[in-house]
C-alpha positions in Angstrom: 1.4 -6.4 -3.4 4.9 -5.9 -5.1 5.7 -2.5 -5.8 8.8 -1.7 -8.1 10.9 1.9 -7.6 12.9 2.9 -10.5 14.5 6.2 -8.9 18.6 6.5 -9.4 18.6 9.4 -6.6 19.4 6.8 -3.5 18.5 8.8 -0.9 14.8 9.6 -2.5 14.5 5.5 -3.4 14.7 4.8 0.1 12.5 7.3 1.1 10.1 6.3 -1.0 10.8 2.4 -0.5 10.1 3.7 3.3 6.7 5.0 2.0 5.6 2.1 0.4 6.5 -0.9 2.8 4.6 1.4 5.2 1.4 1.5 3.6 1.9 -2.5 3.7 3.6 -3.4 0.0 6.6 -5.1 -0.8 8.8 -2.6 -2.0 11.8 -3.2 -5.0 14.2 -0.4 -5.8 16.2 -0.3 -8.9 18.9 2.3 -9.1 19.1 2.2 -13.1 16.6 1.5 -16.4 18.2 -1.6 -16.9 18.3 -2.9 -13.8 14.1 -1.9 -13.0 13.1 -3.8 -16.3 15.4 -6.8 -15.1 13.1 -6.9 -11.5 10.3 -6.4 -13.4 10.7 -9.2 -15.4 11.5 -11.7 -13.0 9.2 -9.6 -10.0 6.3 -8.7 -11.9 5.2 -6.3 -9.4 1.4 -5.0 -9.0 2.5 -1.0 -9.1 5.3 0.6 -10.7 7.0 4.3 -9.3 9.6 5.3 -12.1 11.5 8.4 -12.3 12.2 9.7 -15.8 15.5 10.5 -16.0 18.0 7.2 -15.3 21.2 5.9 -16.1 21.3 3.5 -19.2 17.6 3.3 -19.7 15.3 6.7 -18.6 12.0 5.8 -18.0 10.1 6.7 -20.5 11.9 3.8 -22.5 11.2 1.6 -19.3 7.6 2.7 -19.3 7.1 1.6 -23.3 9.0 -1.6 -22.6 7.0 -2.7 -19.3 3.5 -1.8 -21.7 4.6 -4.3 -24.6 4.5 -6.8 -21.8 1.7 -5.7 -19.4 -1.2 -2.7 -20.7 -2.6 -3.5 -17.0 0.4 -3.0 -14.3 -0.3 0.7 -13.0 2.4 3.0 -13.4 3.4 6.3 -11.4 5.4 8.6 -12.8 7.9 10.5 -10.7 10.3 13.2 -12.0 11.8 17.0 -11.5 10.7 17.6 -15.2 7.9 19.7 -14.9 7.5 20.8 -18.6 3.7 20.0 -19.7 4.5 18.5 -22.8 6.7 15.5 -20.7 3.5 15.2 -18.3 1.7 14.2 -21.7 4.4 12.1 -22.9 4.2 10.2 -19.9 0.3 10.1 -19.9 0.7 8.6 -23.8 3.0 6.4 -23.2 0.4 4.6 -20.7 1.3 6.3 -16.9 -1.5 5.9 -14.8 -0.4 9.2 -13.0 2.3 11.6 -12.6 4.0 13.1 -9.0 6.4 16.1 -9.4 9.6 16.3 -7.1 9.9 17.7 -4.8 6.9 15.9 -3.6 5.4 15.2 0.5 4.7 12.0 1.6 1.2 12.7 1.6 0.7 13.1 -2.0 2.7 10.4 -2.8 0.3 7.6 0.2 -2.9 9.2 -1.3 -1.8 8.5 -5.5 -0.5 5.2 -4.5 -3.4 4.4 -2.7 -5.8 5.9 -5.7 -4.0 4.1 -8.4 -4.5 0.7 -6.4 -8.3 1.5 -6.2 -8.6 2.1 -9.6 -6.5 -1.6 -10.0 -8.9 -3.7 -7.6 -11.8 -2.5 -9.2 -10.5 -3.8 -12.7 -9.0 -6.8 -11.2 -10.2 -8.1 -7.5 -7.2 -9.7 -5.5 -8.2 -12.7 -3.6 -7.4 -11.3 -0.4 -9.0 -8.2 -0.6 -12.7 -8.9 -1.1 -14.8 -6.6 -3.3 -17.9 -6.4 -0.8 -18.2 -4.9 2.4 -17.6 -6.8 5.6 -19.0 -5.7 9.2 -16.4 -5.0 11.6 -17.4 -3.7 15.0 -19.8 -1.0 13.8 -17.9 -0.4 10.5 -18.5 -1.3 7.3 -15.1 -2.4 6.0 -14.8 -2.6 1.8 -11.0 -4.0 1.4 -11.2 -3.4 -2.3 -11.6 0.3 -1.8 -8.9 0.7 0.8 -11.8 2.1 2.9 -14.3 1.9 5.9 -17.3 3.9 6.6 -19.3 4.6 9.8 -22.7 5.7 9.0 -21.4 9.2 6.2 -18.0 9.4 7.7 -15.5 7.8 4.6 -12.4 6.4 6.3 -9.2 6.2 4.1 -7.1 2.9 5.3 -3.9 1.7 4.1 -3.7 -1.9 2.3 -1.7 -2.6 5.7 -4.6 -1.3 8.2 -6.8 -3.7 5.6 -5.1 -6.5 6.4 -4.8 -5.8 10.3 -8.5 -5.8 10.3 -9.1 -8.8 8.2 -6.8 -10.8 9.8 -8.5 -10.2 13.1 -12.1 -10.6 11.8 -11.3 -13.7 10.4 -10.4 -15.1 13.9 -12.7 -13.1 15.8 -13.3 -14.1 19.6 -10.1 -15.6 19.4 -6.4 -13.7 20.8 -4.3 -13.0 17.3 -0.7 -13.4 18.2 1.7 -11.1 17.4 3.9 -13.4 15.0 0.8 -14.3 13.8 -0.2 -10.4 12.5 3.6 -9.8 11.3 3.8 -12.7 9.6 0.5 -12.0 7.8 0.3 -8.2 7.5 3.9 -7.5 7.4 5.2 -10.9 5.1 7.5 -13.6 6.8 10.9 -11.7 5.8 10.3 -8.7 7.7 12.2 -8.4 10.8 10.2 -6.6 12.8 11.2 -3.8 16.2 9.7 -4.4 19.3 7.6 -1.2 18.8 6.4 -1.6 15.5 3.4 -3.6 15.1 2.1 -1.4 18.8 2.7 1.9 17.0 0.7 1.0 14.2 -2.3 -0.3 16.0 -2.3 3.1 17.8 -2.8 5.0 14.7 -5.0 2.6 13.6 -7.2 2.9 16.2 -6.8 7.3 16.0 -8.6 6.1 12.5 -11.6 3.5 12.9 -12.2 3.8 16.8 -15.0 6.0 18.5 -12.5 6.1 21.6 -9.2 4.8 21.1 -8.3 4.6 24.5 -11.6 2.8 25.4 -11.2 0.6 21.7 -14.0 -1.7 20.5 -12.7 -3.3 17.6 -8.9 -4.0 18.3 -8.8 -5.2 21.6 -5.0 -5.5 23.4 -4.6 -9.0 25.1 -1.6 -7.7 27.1 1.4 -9.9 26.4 0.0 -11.8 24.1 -1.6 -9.7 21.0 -4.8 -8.7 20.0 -8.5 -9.6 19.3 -11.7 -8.6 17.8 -14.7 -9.8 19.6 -18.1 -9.8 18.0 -20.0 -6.8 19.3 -22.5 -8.2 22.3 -20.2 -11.4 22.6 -19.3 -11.8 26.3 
């Protein structure tokens, strides 16, 4: 999923560009008004983060533009105004929600990842199945951006989503690592040698009863990793 950041401040746009590729989406930044509606033309991203006060076109003019085209595309605000009655302009305008600088990464991973819930249960991607799927002794909903394990809720990124697809589609079977970059990360990503391991690790903190004794994401040591069906030998 494409996600488009209008935000003039460079240092906060690649903070937040940072935020988004690692929850798994493909991250735009536009430094200007013009230059976001141009990539969002051309892009036509699934989510939308635009701060309200830009160079040649502030966002509240990019917001009205991007809803003549698209009423669906969700939209975040993210600005240092704080007055209420801008919080309602942006909410009128069509702004799916609002995030006030400064702002913690946190808040920003758990309204992205709200926003795209709200999105997939309107409209279904094809990759992300609506109904649950049994992974190890999980129940996995992809649309949801969430497992569950008996009453304990698990909050997953779209990334850890497609980590876990990707291997229950070839379970029994090693999944190289090429293989999960290419897939879970996108072809252009050049990847450090680290990366994909440190985000298994967390991973497994999240979904495993033990991660250092791990039943779902198994390490096939120089190779990559596999799920095996549970009770497969």
């Amino acid at each position: 999923m494409k996600v488009l950041i209008a935000e003039d401040d460079l240092h906060i746009g690649e903070g937040l560009r940072d935020v988004v590729e690692a929850e798994g989406y493909t991250p735009m930044l536009a430094s200007d008004g013009e230059q976001a509606l141009a990539l969002f033309h051309v892009q036509r991203p699934q989510l939308v983060l635009l701060d309200i006060m830009m160079p040649k076109r502030d966002g509240y003019t990019v917001c009205r533009e991007i809803r003549r085209v698209d009423n669906d595309v969700p939209v975040i605000f993210i600005s240092a105004k704080s007055e209420e009655i801008d919080r309602v302009l942006g909410l009128e305008l069509g702004a799916d929600d609002y995030i006030m600088k400064p702002f913690g990464v946190r808040e920003v991973v758990a309204r992205i990842r709200a926003v795209t819930r709200r999105t997939l249960a309107r409209t279904p991607t094809p990759e992300l199945a609506t109904d649950a799927v049994r992974i190890g002794d999980l129940e996995l909903y992809p649309s949801q951006l969430r497992a569950r394990r008996g009453d304990m809720q698990i909050d997953l990124s779209l990334r850890d989503v497609k980590i876990l697809q990707h291997l229950l589609q070839h379970q029994g079977n090693v999944v190289d690592r090429d293989s999960l970059f290419n897939h879970c990360w996108g072809r252009d990503y050049f990847p450090n040698s680290r990366t994909l391991d440190q985000h298994i690790s967390k991973l497994r903190k999240l979904i495993e009863r033990d991660p250092k004794a791990p039943a779902i994401i198994a390490t096939v040591h120089g190779v990559g990793y596999r799920y095996d069906e549970p009770g497969a030998s």
